[in-house]
C-alpha positions in Angstrom: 25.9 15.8 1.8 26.8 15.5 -2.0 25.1 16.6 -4.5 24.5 15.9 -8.5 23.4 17.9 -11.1 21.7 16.4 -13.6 23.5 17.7 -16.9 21.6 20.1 -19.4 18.6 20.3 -17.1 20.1 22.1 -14.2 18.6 19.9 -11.7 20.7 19.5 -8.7 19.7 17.0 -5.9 21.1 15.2 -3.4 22.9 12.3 -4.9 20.2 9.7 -3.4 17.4 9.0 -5.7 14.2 7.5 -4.2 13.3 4.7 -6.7 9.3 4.4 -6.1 8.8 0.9 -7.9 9.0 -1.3 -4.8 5.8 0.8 -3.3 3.5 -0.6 -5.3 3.7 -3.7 -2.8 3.2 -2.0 0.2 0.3 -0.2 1.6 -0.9 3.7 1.5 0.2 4.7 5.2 3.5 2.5 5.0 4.5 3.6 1.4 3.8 7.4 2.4 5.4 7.0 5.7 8.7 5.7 3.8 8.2 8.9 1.3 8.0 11.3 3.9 10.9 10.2 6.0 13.2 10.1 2.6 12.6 14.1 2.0 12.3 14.9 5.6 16.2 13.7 5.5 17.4 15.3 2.5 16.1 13.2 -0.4 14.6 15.5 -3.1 14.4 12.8 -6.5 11.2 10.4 -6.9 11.4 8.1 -9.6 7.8 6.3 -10.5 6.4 5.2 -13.8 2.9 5.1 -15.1 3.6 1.0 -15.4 3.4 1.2 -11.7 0.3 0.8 -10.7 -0.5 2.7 -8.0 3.1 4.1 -7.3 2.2 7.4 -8.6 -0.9 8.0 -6.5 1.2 7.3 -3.4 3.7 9.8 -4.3 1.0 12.6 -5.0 -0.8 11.7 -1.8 2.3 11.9 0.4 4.1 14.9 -1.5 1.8 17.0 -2.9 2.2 19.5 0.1 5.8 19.6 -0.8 5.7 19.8 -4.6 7.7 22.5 -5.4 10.8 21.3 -3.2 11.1 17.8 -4.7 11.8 16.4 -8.5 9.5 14.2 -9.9 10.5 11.7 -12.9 7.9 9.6 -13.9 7.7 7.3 -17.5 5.4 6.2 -20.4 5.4 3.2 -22.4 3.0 4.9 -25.5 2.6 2.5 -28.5 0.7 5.6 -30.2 0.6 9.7 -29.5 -3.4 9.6 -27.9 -1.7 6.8 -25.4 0.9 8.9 -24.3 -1.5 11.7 -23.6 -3.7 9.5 -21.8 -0.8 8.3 -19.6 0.5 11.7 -19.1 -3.0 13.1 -18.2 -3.1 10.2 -15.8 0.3 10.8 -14.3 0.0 14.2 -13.4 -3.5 13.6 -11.6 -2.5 10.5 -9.9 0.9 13.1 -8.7 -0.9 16.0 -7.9 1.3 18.3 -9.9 0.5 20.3 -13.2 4.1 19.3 -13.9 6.3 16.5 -14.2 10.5 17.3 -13.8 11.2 14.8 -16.0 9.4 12.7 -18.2 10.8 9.8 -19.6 10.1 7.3 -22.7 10.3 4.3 -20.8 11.9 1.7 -22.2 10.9 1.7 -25.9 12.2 -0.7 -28.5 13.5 2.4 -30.7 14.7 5.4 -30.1 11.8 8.2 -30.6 12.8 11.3 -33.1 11.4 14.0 -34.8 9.8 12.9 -38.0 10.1 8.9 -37.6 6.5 8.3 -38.4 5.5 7.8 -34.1 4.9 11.5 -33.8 5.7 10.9 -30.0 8.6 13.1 -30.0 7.1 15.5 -31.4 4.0 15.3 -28.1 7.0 15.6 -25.9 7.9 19.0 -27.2 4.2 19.9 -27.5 3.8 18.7 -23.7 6.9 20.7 -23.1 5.6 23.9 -24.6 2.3 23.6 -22.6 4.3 23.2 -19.6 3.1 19.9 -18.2 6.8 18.6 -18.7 10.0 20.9 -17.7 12.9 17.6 -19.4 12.4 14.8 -22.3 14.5 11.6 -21.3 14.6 8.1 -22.0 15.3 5.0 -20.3 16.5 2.1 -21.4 18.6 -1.5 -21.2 19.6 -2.0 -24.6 23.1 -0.7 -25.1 21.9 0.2 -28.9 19.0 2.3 -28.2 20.5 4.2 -25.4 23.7 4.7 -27.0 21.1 6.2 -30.2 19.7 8.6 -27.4 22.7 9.8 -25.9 24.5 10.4 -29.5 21.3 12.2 -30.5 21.3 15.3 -28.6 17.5 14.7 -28.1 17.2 13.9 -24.4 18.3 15.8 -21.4 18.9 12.8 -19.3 18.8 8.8 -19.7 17.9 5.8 -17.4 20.5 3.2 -17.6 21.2 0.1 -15.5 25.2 0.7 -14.0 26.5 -0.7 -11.1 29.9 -1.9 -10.3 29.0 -5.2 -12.0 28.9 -2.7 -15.1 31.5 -3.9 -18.2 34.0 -1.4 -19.0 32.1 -0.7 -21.9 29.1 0.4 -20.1 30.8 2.4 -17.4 32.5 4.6 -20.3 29.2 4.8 -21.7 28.1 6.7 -18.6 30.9 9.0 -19.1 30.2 9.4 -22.7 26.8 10.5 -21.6 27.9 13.1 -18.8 30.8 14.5 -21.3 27.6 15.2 -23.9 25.9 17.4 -20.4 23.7 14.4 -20.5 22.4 13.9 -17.0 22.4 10.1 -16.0 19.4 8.3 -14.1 21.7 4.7 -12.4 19.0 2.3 -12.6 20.1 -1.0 -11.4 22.5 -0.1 -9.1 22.5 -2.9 -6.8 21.9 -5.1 -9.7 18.5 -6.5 -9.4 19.9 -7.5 -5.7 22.6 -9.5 -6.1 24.8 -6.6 -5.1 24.4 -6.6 -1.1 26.8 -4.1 -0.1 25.0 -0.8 -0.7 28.2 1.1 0.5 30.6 -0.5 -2.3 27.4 0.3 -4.5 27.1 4.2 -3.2 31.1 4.7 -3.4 31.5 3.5 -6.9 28.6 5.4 -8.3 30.2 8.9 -6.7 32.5 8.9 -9.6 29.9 9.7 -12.1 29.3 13.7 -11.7 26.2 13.6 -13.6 24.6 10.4 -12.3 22.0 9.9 -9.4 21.7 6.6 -8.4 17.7 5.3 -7.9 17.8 3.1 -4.7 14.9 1.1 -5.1 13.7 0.9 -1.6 11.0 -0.6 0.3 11.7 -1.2 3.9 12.6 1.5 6.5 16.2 -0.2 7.2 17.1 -0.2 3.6 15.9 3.8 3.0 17.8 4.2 6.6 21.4 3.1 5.3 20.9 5.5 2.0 20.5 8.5 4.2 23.1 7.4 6.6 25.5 7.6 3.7 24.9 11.2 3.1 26.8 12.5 6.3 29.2 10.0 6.0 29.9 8.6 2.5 31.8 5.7 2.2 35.0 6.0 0.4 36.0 4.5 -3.4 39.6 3.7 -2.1 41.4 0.0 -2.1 39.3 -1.3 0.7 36.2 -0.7 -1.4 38.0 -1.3 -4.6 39.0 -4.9 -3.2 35.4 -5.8 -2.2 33.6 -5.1 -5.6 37.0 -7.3 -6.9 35.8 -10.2 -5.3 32.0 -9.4 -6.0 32.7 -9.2 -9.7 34.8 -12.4 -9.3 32.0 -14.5 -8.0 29.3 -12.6 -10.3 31.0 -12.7 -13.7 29.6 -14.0 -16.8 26.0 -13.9 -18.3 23.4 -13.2 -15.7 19.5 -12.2 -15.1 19.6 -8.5 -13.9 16.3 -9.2 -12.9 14.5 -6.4 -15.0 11.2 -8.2 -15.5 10.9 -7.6 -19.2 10.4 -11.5 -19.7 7.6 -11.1 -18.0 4.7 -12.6 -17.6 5.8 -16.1 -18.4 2.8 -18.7 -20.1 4.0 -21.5 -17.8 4.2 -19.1 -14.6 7.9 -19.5 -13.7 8.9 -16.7 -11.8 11.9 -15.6 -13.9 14.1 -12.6 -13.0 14.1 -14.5 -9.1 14.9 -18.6 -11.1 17.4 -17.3 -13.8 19.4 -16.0 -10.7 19.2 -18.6 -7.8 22.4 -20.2 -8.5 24.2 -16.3 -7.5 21.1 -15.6 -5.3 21.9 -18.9 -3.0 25.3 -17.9 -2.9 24.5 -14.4 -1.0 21.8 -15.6 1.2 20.6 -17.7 3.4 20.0 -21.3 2.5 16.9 -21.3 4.9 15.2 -18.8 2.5 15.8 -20.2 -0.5 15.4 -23.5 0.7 11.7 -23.6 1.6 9.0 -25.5 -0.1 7.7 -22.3 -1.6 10.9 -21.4 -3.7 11.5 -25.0 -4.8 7.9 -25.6 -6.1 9.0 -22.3 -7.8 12.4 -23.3 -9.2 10.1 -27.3 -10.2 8.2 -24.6 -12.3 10.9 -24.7 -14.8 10.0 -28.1 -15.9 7.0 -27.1 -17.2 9.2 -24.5 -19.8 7.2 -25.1 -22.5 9.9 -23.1 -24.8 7.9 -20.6 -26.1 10.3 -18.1 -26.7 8.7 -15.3 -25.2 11.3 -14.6 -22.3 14.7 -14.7 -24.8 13.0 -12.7 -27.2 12.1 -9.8 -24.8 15.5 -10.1 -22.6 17.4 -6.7 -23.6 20.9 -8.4 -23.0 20.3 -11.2 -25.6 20.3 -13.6 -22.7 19.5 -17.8 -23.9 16.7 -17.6 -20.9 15.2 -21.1 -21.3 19.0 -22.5 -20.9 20.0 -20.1 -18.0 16.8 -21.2 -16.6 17.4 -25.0 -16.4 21.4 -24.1 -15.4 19.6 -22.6 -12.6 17.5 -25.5 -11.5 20.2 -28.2 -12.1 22.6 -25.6 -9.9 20.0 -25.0 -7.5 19.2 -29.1 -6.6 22.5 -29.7 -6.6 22.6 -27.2 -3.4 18.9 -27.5 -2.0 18.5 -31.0 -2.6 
């Protein structure tokens, strides 16, 4: 089994992070039953947010018995400091802790400091002193912001979105970020899904020291081939090397990652899932893509009424109105 420690904080887990976002769409028993099974085989690191509805009351009522052997990083999106003491009041409730491992900023538009006029830096350390936090991070998609953070020397760890569909200039990133003894959180790591080979995705990601990967998982299979790889990890050699060649062949270019920050859309197109047909039809099978419910889904784009809403939130500059009809004239040109 392989294991990661997570830079300045001294954290070390196994190298197999439990992403908790899909729970939110599954029940109590199933979610808890999938958060069990993932630390009764070795998997110590829960990521959750407070912007996850109930994901953080699942993990609290299926690990709470087990607190103290497990790492908990949960997020706050605070547009003000009595917000984030709300949301951190809620979250460690919700968790059944009177701690959180790490607590993360969670996605913000700037990067929070000392003395920038917020004062929600300045809560984390007070939430630090008191003991309700143990780490300050910071998550983020915007290459700007994160690369702020990292040069800082503020935050003990970062959120990022790397896989092997990464640019070169984000993978050094990442090892700008563990040179610094900044511990890395690989968000993104199959790529919103359009990565389907989790073992090319697991092998390239064991080159980063400092980096856990957060498998967002949500069926038993998918939480069964993570674990599998921890007694026998596949290898980064030319095999592996020659099928993320071809996958960043047929994926180059501008795409959606999928991140949801478009989100909600005025006209109800269903974005991070339209802005990616024409690579999701590629990797799947045209019986799912092709049924009535996903085409009066991809129709949806006609009714763009070009607010701007979706480019002006996208953290990778994206043209999302214009990827978005690319998509439907890509997508009829397959489906019919």
């Amino acid at each position: 089994m392989d294991y990661v420690t997570l830079g300045s904080t001294g954290i070390t887990v196994n190298k197999n992070g439990f992403g908790a976002l899909p729970i939110q769409r599954l029940g109590v028993e199933e979610a808890g039953f999938l958060l069990k099974k993932a630390y009764d085989n070795g998997i110590a690191f829960f990521d959750t947010a407070r912007g996850y509805t109930d994901s953080e009351k699942k993990i609290g009522l299926a690990l709470s018995g087990v607190r103290d052997k497990i790492v908990i990083a949960t997020k706050t999106m605070p547009q003000n400091v009595d917000m984030f003491w709300e949301h951190l009041s809620t979250s460690l409730t919700l968790l059944k802790t009177d701690y959180i491992d790490i607590y993360q900023f969670h996605n913000p538009s700037f990067c929070p400091k000392p003395g920038d006029g917020s004062g929600l830096y300045e809560a984390m350390l007070q939430a630090k002193e008191q003991g309700k936090i143990r780490h300050i991070g910071i998550t983020n998609h915007r290459m700007d912001v994160a690369r702020e953070a990292a040069e800082s020397g503020l935050y003990e760890t970062l959120q990022f979105p790397i896989s092997y569909l990464a640019s070169d200039e984000e993978a050094e990133f990442i090892r700008m970020c563990e040179a610094r003894n900044m511990g890395v959180l690989a968000m993104k790591a199959l790529s919103g899904g359009l990565i389907t080979n989790s073992a090319a995705a697991y092998a390239y990601l064991m080159q980063f020291p400092a980096t856990i990967p957060i498998w967002g998982i949500q069926r038993e299979n998918e939480l069964d081939e993570f674990i599998s790889y921890q007694t026998a990890p596949p290898l980064f050699n030319d095999e592996m090397r020659r099928v993320i060649e071809n996958d960043v062949q047929e994926l180059s270019g501008d795409f959606c990652r999928g991140c949801g920050y478009c989100m909600p859309c005025p006209a109800n197109i269903m974005i991070p899932m339209c802005a990616r047909m024409s690579l999701l039809i590629k990797r799947a099978p045209e019986s799912m893509w092709g049924a009535p419910e996903w085409k009066e889904n991809m129709r949806r784009i006609e009714d763009c009424i070009d607010c701007g809403h979706c480019k002006a939130h996208c953290p990778y500059g994206l043209d999302v109105p214009n990827l978005l009809r690319e998509n439907l004239e890509n997508f009829r040109g397959v489906m019919g």
